[in-house]
C-alpha positions in Angstrom: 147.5 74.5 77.8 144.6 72.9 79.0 143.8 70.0 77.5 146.5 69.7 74.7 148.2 66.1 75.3 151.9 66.8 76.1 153.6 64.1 74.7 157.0 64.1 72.4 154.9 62.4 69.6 152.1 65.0 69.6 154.9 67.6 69.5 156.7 65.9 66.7 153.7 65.3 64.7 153.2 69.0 64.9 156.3 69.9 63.4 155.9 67.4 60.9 152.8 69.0 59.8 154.9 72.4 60.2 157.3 70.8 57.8 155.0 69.9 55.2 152.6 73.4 55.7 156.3 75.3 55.0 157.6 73.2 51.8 153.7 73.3 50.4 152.9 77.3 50.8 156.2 78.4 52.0 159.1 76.9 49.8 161.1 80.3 49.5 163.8 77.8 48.0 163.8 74.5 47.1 166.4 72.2 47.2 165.0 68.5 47.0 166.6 66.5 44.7 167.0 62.6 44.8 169.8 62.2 46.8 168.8 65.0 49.6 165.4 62.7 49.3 167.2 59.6 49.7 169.6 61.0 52.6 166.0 62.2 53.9 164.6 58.7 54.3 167.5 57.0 55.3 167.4 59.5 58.2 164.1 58.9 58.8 163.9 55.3 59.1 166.9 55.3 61.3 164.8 57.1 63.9 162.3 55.0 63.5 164.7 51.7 64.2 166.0 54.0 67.1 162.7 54.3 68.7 161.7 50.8 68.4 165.6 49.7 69.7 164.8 51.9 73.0 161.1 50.8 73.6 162.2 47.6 73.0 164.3 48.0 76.3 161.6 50.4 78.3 159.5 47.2 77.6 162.3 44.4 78.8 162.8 46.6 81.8 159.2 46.6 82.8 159.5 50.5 82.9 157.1 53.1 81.7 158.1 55.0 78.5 155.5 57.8 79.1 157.6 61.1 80.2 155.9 63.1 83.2 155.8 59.9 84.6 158.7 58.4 87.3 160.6 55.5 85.4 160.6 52.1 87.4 164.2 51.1 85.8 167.1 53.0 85.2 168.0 51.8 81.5 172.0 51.7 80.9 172.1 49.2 78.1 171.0 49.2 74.5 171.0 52.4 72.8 170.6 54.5 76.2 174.9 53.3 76.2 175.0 56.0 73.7 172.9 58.7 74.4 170.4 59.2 77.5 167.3 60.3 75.1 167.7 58.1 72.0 164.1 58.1 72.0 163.6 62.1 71.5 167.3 61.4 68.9 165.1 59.2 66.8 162.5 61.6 67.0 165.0 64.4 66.0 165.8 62.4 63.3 162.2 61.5 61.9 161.8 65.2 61.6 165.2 65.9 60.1 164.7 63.3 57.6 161.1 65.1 56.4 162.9 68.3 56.8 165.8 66.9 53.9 163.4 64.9 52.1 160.8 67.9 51.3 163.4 70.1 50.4 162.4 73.3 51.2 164.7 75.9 53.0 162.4 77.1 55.8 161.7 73.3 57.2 165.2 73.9 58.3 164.6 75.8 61.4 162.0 73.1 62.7 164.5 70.5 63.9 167.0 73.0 66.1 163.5 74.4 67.5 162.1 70.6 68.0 165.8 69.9 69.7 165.1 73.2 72.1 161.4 71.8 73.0 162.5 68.6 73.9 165.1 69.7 76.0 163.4 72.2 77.9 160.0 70.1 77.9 161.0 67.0 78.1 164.4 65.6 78.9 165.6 68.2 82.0 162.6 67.2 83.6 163.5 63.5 83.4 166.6 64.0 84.3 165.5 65.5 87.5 162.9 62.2 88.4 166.1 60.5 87.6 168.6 61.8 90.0 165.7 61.9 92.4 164.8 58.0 92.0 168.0 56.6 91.7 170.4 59.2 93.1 174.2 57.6 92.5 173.6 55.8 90.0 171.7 58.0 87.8 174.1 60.6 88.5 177.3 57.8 87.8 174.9 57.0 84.2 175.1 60.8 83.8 178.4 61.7 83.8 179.5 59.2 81.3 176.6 59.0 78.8 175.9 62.2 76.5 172.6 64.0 76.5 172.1 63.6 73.0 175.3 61.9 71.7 
């Protein structure tokens, strides 16, 4: 599409919007309650502590976090010890946590579909510039660190 800004947080603010436009006019059945809502924000804001825990690390290793773009760095420490996208996790998890929070049944197929975008989109790309860019080692960084966790 011509025009539309591909970027993870465009896509994510989409299905946020999806989220919301689903609980509002499409509830079918709701299940929020306080604790789902609590669960909901505590998932939430640990995406958004993820995110700032990797950026802080694109930013020490004077790497661009932009995707489509081909990274400077190769980022082994921090939270990329533990998965190779905790970026697009948090993200995943921003989402989720709206999902759980709103409470209504048919938010729950936005996250898996989010997940699938991502992948497809996003991260297999990136994975490619990787093994491209830094050949062994990315490859080494691949086999031992999880996709997604």
């Amino acid at each position: 599409m011509k025009g539309f800004p591909d970027l993870p947080p465009v896509w994510l603010a989409g299905f946020m919007a999806l989220a919301w436009l689903f609980a509002r006019y499409l509830p079918l059945v709701t299940v929020a309650g306080p604790v789902l809502r609590a669960v909901g924000i505590v998932i939430a804001l640990a995406g958004v502590v993820l995110i700032g825990w990797s950026a802080y690390w694109f930013r020490r290793r004077r790497t661009k976090i932009e995707p489509h773009h081909d990274p400077l760095a190769l980022i082994v420490e921090g939270p990329f010890r533990l998965s190779r996208n905790p970026i697009y996790l948090g993200m995943l998890a921003i989402l989720t946590g709206q999902v759980l929070w709103l409470g209504a049944l048919p938010g729950l197929l936005l996250p898996p579909l989010f997940f699938d975008i991502l992948t497809r989109r996003f991260v297999l790309p990136e994975e490619a510039r990787l093994r491209d860019g830094f050949g062994p080692a990315a490859r080494r960084y691949m086999e031992r660190t999880r996709r997604w966790l």
